[in-house]
C-alpha positions in Angstrom: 5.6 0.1 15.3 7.6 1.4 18.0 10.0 -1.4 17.9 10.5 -1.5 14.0 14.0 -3.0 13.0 15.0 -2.9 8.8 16.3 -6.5 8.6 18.6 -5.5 6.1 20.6 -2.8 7.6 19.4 -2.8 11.8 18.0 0.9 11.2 15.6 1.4 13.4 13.7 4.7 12.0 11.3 4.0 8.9 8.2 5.8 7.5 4.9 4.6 6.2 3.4 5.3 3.4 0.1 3.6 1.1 -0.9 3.2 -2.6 -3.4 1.3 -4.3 -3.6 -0.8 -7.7 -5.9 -2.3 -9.6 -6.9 -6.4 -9.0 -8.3 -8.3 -11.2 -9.2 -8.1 -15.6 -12.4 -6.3 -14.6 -11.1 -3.6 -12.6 -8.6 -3.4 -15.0 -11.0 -2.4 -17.7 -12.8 0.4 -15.4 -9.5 1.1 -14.0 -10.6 0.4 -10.6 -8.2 0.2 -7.7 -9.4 -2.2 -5.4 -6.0 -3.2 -3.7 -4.6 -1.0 -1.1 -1.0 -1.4 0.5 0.5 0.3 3.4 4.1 0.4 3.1 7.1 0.6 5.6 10.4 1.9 4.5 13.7 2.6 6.3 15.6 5.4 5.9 18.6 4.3 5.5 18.4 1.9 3.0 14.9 1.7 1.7 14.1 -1.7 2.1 10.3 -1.3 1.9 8.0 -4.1 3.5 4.3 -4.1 1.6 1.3 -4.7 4.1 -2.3 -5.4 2.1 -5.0 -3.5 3.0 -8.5 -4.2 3.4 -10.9 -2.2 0.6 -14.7 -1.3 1.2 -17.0 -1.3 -2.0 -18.2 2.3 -1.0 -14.6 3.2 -1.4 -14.2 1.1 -5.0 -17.5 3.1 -6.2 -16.1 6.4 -4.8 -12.8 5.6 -7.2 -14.8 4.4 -10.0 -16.9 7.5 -10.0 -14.1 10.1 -9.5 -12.7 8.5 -12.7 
């Protein structure tokens, strides 16, 4: 993302970050997180933009099994 630009503030230096949350009741139940999201935030202001992820179901049964 070499030519990022926060289109709140102009800033043009960010950082990039990920999380993951549960989807749907299921998951919910076996608290599995099946949604991941990359994030971009500037660094001036913090205006984050969210990016979904794509999820294998080796990496859901690694998560449910860590639990």
């Amino acid at each position: 993302m070499s030519n990022y630009k926060c289109i709140k503030c102009g800033c043009e230096e960010y950082e990039t970050d990920q999380f993951q949350a549960t989807g749907g009741s299921f998951s919910k139940i076996l608290d599995i997180q099946n949604k991941k999201f990359i994030t971009v935030s500037c660094r001036k202001c913090g205006y984050t933009e969210l990016y979904k992820s794509n999820t294998t179901a080796e990496m859901n049964i690694l998560d449910f099994l860590t639990r």
